[in-house]
N, CA, C and O atoms as a CHARMM CRD file, in Angstrom:
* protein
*
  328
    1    1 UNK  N     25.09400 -71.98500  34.08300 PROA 1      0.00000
    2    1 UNK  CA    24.13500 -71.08500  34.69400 PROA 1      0.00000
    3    1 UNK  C     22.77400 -71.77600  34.74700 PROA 1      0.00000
    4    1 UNK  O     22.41300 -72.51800  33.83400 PROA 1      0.00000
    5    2 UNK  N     22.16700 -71.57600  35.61200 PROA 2      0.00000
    6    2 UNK  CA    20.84000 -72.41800  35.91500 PROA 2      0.00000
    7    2 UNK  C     19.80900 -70.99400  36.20500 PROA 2      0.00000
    8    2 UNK  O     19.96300 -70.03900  36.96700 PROA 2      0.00000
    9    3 UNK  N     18.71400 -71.34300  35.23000 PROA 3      0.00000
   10    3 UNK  CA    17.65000 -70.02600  36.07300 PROA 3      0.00000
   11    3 UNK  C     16.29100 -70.38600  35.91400 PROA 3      0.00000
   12    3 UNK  O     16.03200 -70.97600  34.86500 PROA 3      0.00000
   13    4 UNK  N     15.25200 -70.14900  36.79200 PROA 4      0.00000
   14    4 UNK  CA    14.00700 -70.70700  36.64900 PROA 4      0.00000
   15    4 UNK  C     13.20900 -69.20100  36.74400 PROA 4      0.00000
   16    4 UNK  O     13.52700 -68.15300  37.30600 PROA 4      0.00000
   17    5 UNK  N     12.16800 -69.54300  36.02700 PROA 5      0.00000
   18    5 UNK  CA    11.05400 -68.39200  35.99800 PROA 5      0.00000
   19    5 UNK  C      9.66900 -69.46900  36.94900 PROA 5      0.00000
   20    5 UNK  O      9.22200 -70.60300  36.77300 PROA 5      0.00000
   21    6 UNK  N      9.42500 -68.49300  37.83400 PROA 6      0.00000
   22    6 UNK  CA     8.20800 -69.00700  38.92000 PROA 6      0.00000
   23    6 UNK  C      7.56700 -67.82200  38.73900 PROA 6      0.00000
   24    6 UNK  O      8.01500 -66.70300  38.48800 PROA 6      0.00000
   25    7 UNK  N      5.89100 -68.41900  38.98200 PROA 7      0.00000
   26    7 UNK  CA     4.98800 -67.13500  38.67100 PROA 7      0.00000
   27    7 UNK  C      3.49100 -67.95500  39.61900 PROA 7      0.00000
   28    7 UNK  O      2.98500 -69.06300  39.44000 PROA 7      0.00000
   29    8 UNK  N      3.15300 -66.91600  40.56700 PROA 8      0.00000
   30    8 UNK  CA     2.58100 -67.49200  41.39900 PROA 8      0.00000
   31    8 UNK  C      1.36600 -66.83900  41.03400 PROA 8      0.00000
   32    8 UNK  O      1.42700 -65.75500  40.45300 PROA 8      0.00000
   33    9 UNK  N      0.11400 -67.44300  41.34200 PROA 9      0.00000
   34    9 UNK  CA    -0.90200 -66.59000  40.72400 PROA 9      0.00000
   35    9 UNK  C     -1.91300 -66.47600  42.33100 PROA 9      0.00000
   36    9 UNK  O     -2.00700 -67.58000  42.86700 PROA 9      0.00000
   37   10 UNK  N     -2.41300 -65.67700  42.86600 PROA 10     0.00000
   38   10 UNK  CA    -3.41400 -66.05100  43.82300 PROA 10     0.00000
   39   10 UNK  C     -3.74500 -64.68200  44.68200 PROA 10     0.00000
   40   10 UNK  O     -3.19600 -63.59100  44.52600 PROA 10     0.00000
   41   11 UNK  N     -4.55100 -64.94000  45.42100 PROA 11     0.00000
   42   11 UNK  CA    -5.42000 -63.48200  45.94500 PROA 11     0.00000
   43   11 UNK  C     -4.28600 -62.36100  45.87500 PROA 11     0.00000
   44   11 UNK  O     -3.13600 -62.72100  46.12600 PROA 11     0.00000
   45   12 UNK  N     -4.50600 -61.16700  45.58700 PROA 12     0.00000
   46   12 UNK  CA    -3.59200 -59.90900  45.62000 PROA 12     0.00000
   47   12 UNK  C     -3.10200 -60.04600  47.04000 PROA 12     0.00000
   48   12 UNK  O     -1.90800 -60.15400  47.32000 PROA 12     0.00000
   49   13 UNK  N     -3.88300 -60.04000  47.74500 PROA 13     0.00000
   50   13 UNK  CA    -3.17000 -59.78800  49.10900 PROA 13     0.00000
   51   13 UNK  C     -1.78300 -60.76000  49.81000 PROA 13     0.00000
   52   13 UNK  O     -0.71600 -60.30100  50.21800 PROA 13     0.00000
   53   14 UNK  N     -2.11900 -61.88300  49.78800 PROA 14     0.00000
   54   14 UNK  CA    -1.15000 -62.97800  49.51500 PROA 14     0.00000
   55   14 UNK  C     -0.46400 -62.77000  48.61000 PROA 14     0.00000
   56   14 UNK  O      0.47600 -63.51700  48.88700 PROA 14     0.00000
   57   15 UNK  N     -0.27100 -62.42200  47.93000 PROA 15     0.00000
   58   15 UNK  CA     0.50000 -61.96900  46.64800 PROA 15     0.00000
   59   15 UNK  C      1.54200 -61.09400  47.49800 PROA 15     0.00000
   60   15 UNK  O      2.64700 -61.57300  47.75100 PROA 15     0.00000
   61   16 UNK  N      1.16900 -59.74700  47.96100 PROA 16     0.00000
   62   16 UNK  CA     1.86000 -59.19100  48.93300 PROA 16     0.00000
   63   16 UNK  C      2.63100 -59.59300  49.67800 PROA 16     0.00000
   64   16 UNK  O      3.81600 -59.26600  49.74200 PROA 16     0.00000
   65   17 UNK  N      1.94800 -60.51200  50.47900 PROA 17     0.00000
   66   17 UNK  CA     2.60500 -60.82300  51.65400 PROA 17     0.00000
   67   17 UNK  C      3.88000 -61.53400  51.37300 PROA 17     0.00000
   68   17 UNK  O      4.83100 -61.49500  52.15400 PROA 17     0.00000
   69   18 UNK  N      3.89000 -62.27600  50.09400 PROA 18     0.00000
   70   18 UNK  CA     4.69100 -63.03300  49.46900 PROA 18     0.00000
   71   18 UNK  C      6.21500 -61.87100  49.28000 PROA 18     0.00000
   72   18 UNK  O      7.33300 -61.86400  49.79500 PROA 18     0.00000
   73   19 UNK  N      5.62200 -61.13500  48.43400 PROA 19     0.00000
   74   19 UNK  CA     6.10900 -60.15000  47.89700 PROA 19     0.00000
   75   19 UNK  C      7.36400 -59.59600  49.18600 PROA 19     0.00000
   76   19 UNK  O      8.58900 -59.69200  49.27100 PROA 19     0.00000
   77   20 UNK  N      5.86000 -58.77200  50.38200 PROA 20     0.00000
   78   20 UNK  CA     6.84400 -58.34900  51.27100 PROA 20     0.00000
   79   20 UNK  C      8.03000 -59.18100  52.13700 PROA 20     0.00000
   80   20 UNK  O      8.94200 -58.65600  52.77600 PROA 20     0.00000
   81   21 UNK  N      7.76800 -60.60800  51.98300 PROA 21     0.00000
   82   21 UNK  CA     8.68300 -61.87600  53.06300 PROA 21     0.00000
   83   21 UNK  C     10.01000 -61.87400  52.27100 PROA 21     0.00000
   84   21 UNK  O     11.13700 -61.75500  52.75100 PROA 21     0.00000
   85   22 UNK  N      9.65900 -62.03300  50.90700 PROA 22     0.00000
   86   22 UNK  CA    10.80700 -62.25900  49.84100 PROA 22     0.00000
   87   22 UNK  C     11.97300 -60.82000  49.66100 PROA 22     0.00000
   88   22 UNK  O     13.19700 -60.82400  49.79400 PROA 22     0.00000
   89   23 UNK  N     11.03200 -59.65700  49.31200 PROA 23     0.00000
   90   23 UNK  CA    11.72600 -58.53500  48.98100 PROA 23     0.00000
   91   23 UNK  C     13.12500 -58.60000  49.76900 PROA 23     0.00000
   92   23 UNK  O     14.12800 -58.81500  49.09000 PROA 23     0.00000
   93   24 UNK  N     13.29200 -58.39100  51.48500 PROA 24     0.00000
   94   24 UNK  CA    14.58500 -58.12100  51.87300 PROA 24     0.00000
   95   24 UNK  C     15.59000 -59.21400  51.23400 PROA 24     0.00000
   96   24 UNK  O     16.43400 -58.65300  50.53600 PROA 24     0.00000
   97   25 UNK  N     15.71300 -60.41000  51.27200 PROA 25     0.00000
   98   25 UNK  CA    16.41300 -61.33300  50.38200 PROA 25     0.00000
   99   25 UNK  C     17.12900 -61.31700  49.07400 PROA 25     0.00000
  100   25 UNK  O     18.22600 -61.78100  48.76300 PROA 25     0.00000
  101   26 UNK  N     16.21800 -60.65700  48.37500 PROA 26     0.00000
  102   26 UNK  CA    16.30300 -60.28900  47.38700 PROA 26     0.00000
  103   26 UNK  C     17.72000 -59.83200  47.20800 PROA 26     0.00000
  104   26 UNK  O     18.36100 -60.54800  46.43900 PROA 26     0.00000
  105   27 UNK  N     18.31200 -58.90400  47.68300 PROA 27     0.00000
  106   27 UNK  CA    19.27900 -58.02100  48.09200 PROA 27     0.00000
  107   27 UNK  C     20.64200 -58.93500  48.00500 PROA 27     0.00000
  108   27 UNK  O     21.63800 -58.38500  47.53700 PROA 27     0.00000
  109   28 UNK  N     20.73600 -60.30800  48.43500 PROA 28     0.00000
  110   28 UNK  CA    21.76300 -60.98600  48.65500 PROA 28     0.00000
  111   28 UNK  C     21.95400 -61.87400  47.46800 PROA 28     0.00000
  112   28 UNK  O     21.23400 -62.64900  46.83900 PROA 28     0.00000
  113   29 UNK  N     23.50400 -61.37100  47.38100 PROA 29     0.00000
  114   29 UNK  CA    23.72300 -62.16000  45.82400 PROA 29     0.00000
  115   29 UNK  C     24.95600 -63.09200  46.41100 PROA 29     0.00000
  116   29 UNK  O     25.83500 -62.70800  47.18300 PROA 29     0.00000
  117   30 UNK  N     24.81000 -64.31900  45.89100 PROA 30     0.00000
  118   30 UNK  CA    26.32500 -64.72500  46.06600 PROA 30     0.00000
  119   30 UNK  C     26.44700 -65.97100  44.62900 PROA 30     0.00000
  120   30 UNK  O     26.51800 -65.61000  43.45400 PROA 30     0.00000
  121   31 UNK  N     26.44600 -66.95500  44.93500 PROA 31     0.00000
  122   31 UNK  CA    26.41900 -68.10300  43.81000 PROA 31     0.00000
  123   31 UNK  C     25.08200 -67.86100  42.99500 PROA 31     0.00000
  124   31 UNK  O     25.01800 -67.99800  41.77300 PROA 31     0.00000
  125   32 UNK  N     23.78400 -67.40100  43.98200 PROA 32     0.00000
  126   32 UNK  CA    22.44000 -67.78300  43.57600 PROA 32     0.00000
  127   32 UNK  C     21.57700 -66.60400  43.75800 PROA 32     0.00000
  128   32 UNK  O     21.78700 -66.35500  44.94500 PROA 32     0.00000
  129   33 UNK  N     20.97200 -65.96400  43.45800 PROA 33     0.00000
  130   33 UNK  CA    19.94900 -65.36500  44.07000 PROA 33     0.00000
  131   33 UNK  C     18.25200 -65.20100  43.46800 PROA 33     0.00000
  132   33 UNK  O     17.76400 -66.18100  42.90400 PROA 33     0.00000
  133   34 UNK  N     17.57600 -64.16800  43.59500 PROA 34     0.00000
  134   34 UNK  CA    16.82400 -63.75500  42.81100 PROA 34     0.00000
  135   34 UNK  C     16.09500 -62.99600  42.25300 PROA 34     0.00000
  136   34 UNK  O     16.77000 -62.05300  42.66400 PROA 34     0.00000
  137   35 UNK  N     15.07800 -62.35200  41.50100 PROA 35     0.00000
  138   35 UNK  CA    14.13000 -61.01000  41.88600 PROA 35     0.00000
  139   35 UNK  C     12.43500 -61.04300  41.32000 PROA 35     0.00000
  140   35 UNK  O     11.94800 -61.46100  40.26900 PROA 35     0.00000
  141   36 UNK  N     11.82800 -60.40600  42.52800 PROA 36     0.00000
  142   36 UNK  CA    10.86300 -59.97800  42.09800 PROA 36     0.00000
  143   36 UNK  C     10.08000 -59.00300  41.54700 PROA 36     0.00000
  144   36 UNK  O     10.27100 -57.80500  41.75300 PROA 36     0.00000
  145   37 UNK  N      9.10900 -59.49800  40.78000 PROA 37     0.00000
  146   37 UNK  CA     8.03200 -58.42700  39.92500 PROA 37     0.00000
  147   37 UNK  C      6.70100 -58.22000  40.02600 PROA 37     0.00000
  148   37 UNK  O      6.08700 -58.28600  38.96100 PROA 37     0.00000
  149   38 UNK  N      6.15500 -58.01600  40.88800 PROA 38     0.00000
  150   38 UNK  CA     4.83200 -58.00200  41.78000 PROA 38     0.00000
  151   38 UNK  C      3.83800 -57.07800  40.70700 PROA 38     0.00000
  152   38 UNK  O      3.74900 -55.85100  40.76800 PROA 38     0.00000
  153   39 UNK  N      3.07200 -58.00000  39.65700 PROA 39     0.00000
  154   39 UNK  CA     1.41500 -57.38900  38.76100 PROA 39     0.00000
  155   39 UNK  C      0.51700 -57.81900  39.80400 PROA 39     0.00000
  156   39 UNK  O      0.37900 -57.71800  41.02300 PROA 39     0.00000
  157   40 UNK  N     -0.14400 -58.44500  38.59600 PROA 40     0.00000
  158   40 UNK  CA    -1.33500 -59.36100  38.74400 PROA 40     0.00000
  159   40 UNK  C     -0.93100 -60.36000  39.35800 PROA 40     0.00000
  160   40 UNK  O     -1.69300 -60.87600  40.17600 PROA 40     0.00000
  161   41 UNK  N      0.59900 -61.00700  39.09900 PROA 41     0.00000
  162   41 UNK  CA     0.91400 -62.42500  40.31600 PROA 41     0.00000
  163   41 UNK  C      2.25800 -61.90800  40.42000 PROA 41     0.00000
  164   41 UNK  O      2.97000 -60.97300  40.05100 PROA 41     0.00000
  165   42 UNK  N      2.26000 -62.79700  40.99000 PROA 42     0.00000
  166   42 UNK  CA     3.90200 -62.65600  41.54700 PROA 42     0.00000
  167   42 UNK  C      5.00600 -63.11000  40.73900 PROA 42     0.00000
  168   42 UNK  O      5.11700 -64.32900  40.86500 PROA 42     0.00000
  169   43 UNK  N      5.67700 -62.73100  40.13300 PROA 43     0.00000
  170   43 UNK  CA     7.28700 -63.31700  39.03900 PROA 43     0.00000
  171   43 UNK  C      8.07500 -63.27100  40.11400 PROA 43     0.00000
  172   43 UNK  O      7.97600 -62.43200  41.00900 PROA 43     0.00000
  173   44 UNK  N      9.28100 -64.61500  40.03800 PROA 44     0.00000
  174   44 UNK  CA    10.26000 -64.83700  40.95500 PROA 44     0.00000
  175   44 UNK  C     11.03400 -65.08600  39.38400 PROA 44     0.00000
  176   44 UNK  O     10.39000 -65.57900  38.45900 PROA 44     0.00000
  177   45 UNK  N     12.29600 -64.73100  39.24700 PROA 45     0.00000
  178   45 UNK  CA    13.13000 -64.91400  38.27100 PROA 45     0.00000
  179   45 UNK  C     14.50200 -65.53100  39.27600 PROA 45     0.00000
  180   45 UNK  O     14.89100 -64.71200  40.10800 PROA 45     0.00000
  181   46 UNK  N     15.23200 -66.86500  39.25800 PROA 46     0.00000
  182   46 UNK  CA    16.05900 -67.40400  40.04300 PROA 46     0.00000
  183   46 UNK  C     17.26400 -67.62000  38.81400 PROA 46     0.00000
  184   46 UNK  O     17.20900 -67.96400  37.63400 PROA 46     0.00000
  185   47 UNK  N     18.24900 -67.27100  39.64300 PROA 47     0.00000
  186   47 UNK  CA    19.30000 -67.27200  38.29400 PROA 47     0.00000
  187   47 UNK  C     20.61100 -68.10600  39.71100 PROA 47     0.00000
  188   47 UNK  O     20.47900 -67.78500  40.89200 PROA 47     0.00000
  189   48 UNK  N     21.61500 -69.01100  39.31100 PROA 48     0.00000
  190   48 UNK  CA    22.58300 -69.40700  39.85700 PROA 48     0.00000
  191   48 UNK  C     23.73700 -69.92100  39.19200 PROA 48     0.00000
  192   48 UNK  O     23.55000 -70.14600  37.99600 PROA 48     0.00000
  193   49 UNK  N     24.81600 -70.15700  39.60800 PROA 49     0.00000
  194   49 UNK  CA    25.96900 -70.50500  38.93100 PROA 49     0.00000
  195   49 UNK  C     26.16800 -71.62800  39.00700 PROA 49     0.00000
  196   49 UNK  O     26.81200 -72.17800  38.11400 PROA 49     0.00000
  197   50 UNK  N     25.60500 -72.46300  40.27500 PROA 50     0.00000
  198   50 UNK  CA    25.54900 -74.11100  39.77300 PROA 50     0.00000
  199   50 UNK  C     24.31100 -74.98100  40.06800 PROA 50     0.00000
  200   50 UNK  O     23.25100 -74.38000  40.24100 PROA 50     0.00000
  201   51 UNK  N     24.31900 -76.21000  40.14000 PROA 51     0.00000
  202   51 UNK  CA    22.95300 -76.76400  40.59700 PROA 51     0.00000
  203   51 UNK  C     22.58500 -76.85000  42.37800 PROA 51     0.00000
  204   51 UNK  O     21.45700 -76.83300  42.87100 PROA 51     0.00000
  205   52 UNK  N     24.11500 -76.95900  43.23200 PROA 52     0.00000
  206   52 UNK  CA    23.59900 -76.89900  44.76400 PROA 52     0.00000
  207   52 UNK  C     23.28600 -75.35500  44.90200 PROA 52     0.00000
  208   52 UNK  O     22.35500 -75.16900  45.68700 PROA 52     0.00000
  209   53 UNK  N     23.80400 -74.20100  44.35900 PROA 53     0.00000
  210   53 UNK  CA    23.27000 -72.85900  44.33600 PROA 53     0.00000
  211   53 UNK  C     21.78700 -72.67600  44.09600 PROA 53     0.00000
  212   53 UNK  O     20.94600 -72.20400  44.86100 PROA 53     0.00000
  213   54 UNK  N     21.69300 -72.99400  43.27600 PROA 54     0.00000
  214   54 UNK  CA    20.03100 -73.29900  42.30900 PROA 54     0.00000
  215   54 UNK  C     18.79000 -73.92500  43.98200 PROA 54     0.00000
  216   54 UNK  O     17.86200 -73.43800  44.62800 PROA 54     0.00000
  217   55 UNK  N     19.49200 -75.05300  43.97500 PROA 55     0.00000
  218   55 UNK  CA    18.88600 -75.86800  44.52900 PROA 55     0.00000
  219   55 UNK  C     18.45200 -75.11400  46.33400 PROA 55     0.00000
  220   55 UNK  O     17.37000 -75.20200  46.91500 PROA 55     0.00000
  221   56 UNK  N     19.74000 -74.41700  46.82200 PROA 56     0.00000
  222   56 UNK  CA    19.81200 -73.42700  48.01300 PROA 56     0.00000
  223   56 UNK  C     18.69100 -72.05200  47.84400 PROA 56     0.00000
  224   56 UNK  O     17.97000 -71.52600  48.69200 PROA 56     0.00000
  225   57 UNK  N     18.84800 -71.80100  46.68200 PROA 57     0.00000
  226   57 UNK  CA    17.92700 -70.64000  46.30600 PROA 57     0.00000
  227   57 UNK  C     16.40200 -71.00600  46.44700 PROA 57     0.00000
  228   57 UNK  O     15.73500 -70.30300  47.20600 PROA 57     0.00000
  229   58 UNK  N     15.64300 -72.30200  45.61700 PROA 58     0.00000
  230   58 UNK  CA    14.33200 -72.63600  46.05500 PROA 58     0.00000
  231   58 UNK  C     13.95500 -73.22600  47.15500 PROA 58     0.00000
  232   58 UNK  O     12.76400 -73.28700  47.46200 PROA 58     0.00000
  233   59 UNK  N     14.94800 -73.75500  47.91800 PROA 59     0.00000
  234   59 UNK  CA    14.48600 -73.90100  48.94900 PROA 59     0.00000
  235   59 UNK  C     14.56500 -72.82000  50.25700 PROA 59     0.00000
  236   59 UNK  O     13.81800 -73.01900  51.21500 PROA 59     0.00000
  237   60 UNK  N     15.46500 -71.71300  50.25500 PROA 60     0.00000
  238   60 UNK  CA    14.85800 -70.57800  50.80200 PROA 60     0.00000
  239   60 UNK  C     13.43100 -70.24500  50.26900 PROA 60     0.00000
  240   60 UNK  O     12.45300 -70.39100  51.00200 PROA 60     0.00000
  241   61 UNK  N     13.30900 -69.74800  48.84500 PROA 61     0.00000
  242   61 UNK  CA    11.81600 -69.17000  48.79300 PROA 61     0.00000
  243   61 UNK  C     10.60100 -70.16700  49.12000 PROA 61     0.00000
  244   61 UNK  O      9.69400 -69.72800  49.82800 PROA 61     0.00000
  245   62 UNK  N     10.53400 -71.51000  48.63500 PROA 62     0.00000
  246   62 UNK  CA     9.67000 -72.27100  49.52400 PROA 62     0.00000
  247   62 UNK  C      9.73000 -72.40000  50.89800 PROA 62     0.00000
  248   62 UNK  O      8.70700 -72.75200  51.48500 PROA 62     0.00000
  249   63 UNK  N     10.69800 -72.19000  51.49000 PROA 63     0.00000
  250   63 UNK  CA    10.46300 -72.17000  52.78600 PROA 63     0.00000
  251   63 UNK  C      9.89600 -71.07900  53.37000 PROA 63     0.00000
  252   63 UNK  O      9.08300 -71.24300  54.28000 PROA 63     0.00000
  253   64 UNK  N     10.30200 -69.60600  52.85600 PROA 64     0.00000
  254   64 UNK  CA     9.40100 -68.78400  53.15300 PROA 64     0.00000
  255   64 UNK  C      8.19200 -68.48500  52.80800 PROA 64     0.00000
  256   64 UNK  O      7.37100 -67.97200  53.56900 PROA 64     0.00000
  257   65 UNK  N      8.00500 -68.76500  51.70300 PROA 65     0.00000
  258   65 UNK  CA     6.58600 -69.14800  51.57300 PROA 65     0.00000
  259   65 UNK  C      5.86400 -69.54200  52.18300 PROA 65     0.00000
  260   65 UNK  O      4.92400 -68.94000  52.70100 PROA 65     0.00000
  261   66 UNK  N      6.24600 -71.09800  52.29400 PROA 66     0.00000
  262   66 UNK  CA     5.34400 -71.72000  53.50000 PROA 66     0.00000
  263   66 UNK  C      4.93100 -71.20800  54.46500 PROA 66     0.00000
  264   66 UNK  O      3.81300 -71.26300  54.97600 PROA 66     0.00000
  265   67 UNK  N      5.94400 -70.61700  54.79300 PROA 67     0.00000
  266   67 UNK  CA     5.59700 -69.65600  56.42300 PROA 67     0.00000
  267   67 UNK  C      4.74200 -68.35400  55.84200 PROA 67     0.00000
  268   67 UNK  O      4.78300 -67.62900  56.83600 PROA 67     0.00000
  269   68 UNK  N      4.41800 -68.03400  55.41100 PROA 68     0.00000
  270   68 UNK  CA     3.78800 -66.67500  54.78800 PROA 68     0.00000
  271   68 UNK  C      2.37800 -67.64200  54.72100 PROA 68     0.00000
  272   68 UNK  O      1.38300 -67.39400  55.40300 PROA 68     0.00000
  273   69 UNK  N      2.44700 -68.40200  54.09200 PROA 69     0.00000
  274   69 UNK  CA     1.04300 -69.31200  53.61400 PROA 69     0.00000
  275   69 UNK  C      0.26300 -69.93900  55.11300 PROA 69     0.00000
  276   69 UNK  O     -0.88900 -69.94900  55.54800 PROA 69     0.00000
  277   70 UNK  N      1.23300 -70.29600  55.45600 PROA 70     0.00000
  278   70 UNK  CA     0.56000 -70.71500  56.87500 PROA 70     0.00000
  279   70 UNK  C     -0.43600 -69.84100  57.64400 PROA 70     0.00000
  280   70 UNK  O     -1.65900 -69.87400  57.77600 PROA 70     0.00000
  281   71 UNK  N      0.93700 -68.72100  58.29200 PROA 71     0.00000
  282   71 UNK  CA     0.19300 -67.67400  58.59400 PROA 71     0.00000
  283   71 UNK  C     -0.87700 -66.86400  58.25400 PROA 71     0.00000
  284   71 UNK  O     -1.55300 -66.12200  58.96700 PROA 71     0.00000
  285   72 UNK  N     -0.95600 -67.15600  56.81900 PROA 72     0.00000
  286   72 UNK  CA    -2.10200 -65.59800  56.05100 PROA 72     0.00000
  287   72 UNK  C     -3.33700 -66.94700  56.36100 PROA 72     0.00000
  288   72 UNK  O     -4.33300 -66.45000  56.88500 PROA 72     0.00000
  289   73 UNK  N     -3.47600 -68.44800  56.16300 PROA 73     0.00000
  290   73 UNK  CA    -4.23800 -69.15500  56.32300 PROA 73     0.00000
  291   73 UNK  C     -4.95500 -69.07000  58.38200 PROA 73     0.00000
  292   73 UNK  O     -6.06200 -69.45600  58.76000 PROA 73     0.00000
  293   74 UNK  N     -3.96700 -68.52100  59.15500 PROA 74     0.00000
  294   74 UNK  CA    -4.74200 -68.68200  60.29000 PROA 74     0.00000
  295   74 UNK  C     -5.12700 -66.91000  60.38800 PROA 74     0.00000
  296   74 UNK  O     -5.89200 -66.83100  61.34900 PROA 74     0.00000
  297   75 UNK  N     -5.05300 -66.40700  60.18000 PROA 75     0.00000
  298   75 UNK  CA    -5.48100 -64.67300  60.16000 PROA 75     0.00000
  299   75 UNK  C     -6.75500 -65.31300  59.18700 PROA 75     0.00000
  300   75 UNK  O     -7.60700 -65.68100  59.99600 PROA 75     0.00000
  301   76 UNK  N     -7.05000 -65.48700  58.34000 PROA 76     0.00000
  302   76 UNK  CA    -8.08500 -65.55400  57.38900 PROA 76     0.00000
  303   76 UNK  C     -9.08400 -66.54800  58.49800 PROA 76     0.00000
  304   76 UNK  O    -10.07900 -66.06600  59.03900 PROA 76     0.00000
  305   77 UNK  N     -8.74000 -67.66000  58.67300 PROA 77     0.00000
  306   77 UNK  CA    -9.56900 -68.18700  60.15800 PROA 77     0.00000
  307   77 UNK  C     -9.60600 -67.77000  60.90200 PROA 77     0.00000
  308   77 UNK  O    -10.78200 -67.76900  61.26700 PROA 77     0.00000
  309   78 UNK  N     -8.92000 -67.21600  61.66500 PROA 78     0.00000
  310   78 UNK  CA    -9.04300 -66.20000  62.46600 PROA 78     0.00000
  311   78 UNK  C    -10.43100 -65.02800  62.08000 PROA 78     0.00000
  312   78 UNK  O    -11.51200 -64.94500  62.66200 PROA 78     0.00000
  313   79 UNK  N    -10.02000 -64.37500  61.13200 PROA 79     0.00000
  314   79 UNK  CA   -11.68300 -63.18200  60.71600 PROA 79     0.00000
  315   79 UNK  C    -12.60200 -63.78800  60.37700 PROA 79     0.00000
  316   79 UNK  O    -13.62600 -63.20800  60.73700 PROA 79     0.00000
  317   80 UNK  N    -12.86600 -65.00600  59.66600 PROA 80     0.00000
  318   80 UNK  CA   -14.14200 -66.32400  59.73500 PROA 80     0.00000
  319   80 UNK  C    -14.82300 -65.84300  61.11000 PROA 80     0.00000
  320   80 UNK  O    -15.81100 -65.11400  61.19700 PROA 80     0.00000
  321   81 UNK  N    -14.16600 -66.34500  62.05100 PROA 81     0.00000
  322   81 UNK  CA   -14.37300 -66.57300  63.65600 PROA 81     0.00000
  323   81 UNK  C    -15.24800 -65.56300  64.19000 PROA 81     0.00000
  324   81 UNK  O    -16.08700 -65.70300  65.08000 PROA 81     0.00000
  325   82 UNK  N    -14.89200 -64.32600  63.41100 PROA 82     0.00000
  326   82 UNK  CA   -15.32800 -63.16800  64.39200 PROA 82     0.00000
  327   82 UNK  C    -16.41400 -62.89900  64.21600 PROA 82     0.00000
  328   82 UNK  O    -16.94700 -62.01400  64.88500 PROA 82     0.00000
């Protein structure tokens, strides 16, 4: 069994957004999955049955991330602008 504790710390709102990209996912269990706990930061708890499971699991949530991060970075330039 392989499981990692991730804990993201950063503006509440991003925090959210994180929160809301990840939540539906959440839901799908098979070899790997994971869950969140949305305080003050964000807890990702990743639990899997082997290491390519493990390995499938963080790279979904970094990938969505990224895309969450991207985006909340051009909306935030974006209201600069205005």
């Amino acid at each position: 069994m392989y499981t990692a504790k991730l804990v993201v710390k950063e503006e509440k709102d991003l925090l959210k957004a994180y929160f809301d990209a990840l939540k539906p996912e959440e839901a799908f269990k098979g070899r790997g999955g994971y869950t969140l706990k949305l305080k003050d930061d964000l807890e990702i708890n990743v639990d899997a049955q082997d290491a390519t499971a493990f390995r499938a699991v963080i790279t979904s949530l970094v990938g969505l991330m990224s895309l969450v991060e991207k985006n909340w970075k051009k909306v935030k330039d974006g209201e600069k602008r205005r």
